[in-house]
Backbone bond lengths (Angstrom), bond angles and torsions (degrees), N, CA, C in turn:
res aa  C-N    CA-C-N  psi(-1)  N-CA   C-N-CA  omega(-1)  CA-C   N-CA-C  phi
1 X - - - 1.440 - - 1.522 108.29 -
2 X 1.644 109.42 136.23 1.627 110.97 -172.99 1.665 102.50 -73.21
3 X 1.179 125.11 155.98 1.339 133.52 134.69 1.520 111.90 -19.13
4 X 1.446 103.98 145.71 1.633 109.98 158.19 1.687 121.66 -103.39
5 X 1.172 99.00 141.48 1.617 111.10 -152.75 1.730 104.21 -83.62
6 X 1.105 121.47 116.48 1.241 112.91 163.49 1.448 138.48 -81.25
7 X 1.829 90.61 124.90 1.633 93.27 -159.76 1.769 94.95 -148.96
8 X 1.349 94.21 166.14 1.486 104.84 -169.80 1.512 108.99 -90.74
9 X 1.350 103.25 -175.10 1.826 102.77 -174.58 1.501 99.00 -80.09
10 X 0.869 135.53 -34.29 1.458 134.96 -179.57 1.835 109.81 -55.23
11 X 1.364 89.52 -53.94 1.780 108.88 -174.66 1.351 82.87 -51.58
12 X 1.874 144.69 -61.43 1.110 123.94 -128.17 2.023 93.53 -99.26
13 X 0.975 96.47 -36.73 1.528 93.27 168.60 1.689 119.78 -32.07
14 X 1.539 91.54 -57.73 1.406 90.53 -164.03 2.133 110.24 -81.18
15 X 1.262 102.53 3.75 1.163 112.93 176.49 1.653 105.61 -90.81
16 X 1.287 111.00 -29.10 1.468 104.67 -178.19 1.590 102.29 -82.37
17 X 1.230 110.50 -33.72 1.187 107.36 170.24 1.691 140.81 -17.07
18 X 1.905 88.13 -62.57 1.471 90.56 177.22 1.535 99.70 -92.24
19 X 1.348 106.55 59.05 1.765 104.60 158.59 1.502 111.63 -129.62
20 X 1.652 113.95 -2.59 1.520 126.67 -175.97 1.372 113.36 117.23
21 X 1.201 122.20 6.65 1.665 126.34 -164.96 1.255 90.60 -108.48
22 X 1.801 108.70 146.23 0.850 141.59 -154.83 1.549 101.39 -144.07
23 X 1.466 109.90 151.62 1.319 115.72 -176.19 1.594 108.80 -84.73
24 X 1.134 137.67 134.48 1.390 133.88 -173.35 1.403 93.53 -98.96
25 X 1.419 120.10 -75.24 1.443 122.48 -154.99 1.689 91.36 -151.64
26 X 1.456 98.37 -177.29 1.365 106.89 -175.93 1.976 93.05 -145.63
27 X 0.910 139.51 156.83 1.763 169.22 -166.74 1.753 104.28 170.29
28 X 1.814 73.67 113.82 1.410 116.38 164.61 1.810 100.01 56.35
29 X 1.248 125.43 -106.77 1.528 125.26 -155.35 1.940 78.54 -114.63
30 X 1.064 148.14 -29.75 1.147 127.11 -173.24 1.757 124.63 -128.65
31 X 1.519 87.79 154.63 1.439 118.32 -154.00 1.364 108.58 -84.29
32 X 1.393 117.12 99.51 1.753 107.52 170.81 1.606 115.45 -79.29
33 X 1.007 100.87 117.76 1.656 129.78 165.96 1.986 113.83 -59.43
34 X 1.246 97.09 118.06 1.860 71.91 164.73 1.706 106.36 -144.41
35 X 1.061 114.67 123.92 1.467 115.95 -179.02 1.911 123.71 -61.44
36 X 1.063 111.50 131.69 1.225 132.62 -161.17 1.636 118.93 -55.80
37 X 0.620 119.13 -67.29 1.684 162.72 132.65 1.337 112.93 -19.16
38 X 1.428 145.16 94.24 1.560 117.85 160.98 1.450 109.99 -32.41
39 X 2.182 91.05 147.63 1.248 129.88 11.16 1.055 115.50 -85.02
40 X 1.814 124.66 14.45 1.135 89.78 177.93 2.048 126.68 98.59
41 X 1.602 96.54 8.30 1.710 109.58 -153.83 1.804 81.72 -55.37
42 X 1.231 90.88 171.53 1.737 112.78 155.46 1.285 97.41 -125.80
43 X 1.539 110.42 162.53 1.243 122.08 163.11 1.401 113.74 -147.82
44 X 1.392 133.97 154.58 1.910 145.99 170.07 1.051 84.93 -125.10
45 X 2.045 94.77 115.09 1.622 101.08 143.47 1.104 96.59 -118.59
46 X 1.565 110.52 159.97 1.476 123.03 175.26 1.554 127.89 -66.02
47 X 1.054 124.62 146.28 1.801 89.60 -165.59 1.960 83.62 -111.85
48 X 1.310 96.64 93.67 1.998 115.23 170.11 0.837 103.41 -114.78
49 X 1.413 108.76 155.13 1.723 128.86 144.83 1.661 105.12 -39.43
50 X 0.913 97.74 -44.83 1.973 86.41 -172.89 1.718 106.66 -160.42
51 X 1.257 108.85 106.64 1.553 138.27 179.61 1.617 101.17 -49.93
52 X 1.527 112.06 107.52 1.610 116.34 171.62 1.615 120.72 -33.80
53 X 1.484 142.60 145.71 1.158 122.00 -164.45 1.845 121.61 -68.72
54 X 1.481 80.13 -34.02 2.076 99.91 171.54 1.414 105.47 -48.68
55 X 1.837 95.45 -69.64 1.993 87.88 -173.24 1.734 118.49 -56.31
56 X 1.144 109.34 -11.74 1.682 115.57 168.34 1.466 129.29 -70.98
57 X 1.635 83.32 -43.51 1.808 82.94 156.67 0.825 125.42 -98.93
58 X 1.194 139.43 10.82 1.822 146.85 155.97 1.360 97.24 -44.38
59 X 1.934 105.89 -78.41 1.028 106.31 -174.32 1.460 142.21 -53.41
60 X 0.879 104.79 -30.80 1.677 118.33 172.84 1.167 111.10 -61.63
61 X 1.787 125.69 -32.61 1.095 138.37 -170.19 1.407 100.06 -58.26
62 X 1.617 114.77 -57.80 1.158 149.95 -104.90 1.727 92.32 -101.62
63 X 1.825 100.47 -39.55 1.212 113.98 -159.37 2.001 101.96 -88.95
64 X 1.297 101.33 -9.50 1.483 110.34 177.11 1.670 102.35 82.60
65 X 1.336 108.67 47.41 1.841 107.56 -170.71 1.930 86.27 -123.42
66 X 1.231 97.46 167.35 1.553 105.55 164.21 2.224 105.06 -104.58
67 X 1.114 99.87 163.22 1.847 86.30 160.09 1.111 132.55 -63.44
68 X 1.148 106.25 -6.24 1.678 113.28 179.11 1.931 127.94 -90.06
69 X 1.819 78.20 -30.61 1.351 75.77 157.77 1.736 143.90 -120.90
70 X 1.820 83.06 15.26 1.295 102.52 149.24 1.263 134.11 -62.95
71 X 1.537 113.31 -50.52 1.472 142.18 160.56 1.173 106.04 -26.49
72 X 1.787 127.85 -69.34 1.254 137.19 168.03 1.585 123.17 -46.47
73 X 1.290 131.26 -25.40 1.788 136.79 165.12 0.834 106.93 -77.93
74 X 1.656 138.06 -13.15 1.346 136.58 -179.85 1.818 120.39 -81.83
């Protein structure tokens, strides 16, 4: 299993991006994500300088990706 890449909320936005996600709204420091396409995912990223390693793999979890091919949208 790769390392997790450290990157900011912006970095990860625009990485979910090219997966169909779209910015819905924003409250306070974070960015709701919502996928285009059923089902339909949501996602909260934090909008930091640099996304804790847990909430990084939440999301990735979350988004149905492995790190590797997160790594690769980056």
């Amino acid at each position: 299993m790769s390392r997790l890449p450290v990157v900011s909320g912006q970095d990860a936005v625009r990485a979910f991006a090219k997966l169909g996600y779209a910015v819905d709204h924003q409250t306070g420091s974070h960015i709701i994500l919502r996928q285009q396409k059923p089902p339909h995912r949501r996602l909260t990223v934090p909008d930091h300088r640099e996304i804790a390693r847990g909430t990084l793999r939440a999301l990735i979890r979350q988004a149905g990706l492995t790190v590797d091919k997160f790594r690769e949208l980056l």
